[in-house]
C-alpha positions in Angstrom: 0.0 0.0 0.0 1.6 3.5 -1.0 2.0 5.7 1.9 0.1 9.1 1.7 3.3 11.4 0.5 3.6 9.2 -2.7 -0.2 9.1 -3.0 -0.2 13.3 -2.8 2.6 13.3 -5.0 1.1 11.1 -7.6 -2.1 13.1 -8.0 -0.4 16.0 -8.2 -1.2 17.8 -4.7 1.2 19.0 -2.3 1.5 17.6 1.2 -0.1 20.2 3.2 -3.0 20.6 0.5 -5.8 19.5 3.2 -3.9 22.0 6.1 -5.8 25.2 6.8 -3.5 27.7 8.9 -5.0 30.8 10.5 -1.9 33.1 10.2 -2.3 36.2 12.8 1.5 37.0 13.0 3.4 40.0 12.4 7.0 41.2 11.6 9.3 38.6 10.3 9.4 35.1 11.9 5.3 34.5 11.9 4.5 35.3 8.3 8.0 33.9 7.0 6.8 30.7 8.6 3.1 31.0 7.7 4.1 31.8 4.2 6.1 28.1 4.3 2.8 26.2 4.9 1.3 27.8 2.1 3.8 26.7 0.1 3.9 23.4 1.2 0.0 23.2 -0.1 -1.8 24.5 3.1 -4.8 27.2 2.7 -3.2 30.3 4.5 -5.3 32.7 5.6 -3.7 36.0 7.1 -5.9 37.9 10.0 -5.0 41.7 9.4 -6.2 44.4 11.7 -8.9 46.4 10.6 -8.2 49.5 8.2 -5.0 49.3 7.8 -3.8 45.8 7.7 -0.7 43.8 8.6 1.8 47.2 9.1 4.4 45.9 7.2 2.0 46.5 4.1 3.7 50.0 4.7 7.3 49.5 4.7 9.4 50.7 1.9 11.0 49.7 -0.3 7.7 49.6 -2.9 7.3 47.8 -5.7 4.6 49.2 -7.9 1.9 49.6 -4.8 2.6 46.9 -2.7 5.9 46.8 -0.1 8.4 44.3 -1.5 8.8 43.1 2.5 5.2 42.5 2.8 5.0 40.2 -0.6 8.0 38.6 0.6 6.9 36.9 3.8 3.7 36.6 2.8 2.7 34.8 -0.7 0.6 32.0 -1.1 -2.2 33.3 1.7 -5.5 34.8 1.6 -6.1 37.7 3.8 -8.8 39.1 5.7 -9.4 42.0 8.1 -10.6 41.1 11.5 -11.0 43.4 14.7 -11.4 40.6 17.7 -12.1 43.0 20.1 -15.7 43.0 18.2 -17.8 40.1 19.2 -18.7 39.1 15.6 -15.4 39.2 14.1 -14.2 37.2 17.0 -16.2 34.8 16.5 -15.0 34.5 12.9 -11.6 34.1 14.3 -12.7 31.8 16.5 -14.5 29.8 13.3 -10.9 30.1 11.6 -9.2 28.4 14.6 -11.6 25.9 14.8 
């Protein structure tokens, strides 16, 4: 019987492809890591603070109008804006955890 990482590998899917990772880190280490899962296969989805987002969005040096920091650490995700100190969007946290 063919373990599961030849199996992945054989239909074409990547070994974390049935991983979801809530990513609410900042600065370097967090999304660096985070940004590994998602290229390993795993759905990535980055919880940004509300109006302005992850801060690092906002670091120079720019490419076009995104900061070539941000992009760095953080490909592969999806992102969403979240303020958990409101009940509801907590509790979408909380769904994202979950």
């Amino acid at each position: 019987m063919p373990n599961s990482k030849s199996s992945n590998a054989q239909q074409g899917r990547l070994a974390l492809s049935d991983v979801r990772v809530a990513d609410f880190s900042r600065l370097l280490p967090g999304p660096w890591a985070a940004q590994l899962f998602g290229d390993r296969g795993a759905d990535v989805i980055k919880v940004e603070q509300p109006r302005t987002g992850d801060p690092s969005r906002h670091n120079a040096p720019f490419y076009r109008d995104s900061s070539a920091y941000f992009e760095s650490v953080n490909g592969n995700k999806r992102s969403i804006r979240l303020d958990i100190a409101d009940a509801a969007d907590l509790e979408i946290a909380k769904r994202l955890i979950a």
